[in-house]
N, C-alpha and C positions, 0 to 999 in steps of 0.2 A: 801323609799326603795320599787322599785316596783317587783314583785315576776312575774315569767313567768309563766302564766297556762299550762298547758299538752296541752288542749285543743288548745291554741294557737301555738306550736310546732309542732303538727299535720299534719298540712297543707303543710307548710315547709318540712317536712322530705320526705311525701308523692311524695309531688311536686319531690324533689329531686330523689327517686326513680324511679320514672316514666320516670324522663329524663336519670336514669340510664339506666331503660332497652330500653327508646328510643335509647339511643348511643349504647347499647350490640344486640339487635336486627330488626334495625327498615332494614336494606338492606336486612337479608334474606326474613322479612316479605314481603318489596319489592317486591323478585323475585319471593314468593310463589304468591299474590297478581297482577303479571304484567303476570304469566300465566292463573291464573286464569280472566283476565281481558280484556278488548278488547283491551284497550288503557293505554296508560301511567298514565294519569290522570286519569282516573279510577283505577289503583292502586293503585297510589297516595291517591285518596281518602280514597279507603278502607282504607291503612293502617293509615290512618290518626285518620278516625275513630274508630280503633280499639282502637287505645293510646286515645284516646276522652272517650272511653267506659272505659278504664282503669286508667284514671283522675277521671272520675264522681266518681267511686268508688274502690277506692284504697286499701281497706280493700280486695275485692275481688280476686284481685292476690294474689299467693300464694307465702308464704313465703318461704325462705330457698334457697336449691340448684336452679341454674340459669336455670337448664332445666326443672322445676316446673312453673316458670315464663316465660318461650320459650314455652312450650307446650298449657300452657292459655293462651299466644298472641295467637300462631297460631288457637286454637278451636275457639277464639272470632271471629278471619279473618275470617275461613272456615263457619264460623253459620251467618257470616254478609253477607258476599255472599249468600251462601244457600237460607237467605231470601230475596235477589233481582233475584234469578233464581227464585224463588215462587214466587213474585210480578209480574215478567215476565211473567211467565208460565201462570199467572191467565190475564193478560193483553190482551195476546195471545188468550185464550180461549174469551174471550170476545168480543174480533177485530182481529179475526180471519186473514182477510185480508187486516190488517194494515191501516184501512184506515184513521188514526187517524195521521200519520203518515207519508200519501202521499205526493209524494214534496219532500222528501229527497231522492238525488241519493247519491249512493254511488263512488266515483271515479270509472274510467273504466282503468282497469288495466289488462293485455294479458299475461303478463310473466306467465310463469309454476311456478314457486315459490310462487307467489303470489294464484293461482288457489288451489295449494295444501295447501297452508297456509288455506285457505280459508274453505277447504273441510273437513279438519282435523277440523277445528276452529268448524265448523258448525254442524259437527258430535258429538263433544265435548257436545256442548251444551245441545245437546237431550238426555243425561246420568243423571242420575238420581245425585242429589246434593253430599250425600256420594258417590257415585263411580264418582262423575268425581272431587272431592278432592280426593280423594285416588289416583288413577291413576296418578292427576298431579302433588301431592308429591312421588310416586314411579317414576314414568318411565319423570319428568321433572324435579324436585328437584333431584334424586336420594337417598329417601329416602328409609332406610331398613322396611321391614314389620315391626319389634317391633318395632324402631320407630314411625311408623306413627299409630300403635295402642295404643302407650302411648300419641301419639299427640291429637290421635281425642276421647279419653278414650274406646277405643273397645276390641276386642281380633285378636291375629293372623290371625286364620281362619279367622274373619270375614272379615281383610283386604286382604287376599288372595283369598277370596272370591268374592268381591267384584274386584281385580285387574281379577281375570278371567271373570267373567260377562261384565266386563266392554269392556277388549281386543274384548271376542267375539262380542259386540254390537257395535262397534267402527267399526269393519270388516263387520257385515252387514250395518249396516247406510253407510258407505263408499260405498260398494259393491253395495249398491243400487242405489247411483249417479249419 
């Protein structure tokens, strides 16, 4: 008679977990992830990573109601990004002007659509890690301020705060173009 250790259960349950809230959350993490991204696959990745981060250690999600567990995917996404705009940022400061780099053209593309995409995109980036999550789960998600203050664990003011600094800096970087 062989007896199942706890220990061995574990894994299994966890595992199972994991793929629950992959199937309960992984499209909005998506869409949060594909604004904050250049490309598809770059969201892809992120969000892939996130669930990778939430595999390694499974104890670390939180138990209980599903928006307990929505909230820590999304902090994980937002702080996984945060630290590739800081890898970048420091990249930047280093090679200043790209030259590490050279030799990548970017497709040439004339449509207005694409210019604005463009403008907005490039504006984006120069906001600081919290206000340009914030921003892009307010006014791209459609997230309510309490919301996104239980998301990223802050207070109202402080995401209201940040959605105003952010608009005005969005307006000048644009305005400056």
């Amino acid at each position: 008679m062989t007896v199942a250790l706890p220990q061995e259960a574990a894994p299994a349950d966890a595992a199972t977990r994991i793929g629950t809230l992959f199937d309960a959350h992984h499209q909005r993490l998506y869409r949060l992830a594909r604004r904050l991204s250049a490309s598809p696959d770059e969201a892809r990745d992120l969000v892939q990573e996130t669930f990778l981060r939430a595999a390694r250690s499974p104890n670390s999600v939180p138990a209980g109601p599903v928006e307990n567990a929505e909230a820590w995917l999304v902090r994980v996404l937002v702080n996984i990004k945060r630290d590739e705009w800081r890898r970048e940022a420091a990249r930047k400061r280093l090679d200043p002007e790209g030259r590490a780099h050279a030799g990548r053209a970017e497709p040439a593309d004339h449509e207005a659509a694409y210019i604005a995409r463009t403008t907005v995109w490039r504006a984006r980036e120069r906001l600081a890690p919290r206000r340009r999550a914030v921003l892009v789960l307010h006014e791209l998600e459609g997230a309510t301020v309490p919301a996104i203050a239980n998301l990223l664990g802050v207070t109202a003011v402080t995401v209201r705060w940040h959605l105003s600094r952010g608009r005005r800096e969005l307006a000048a970087i644009i305005g400056r173009g």
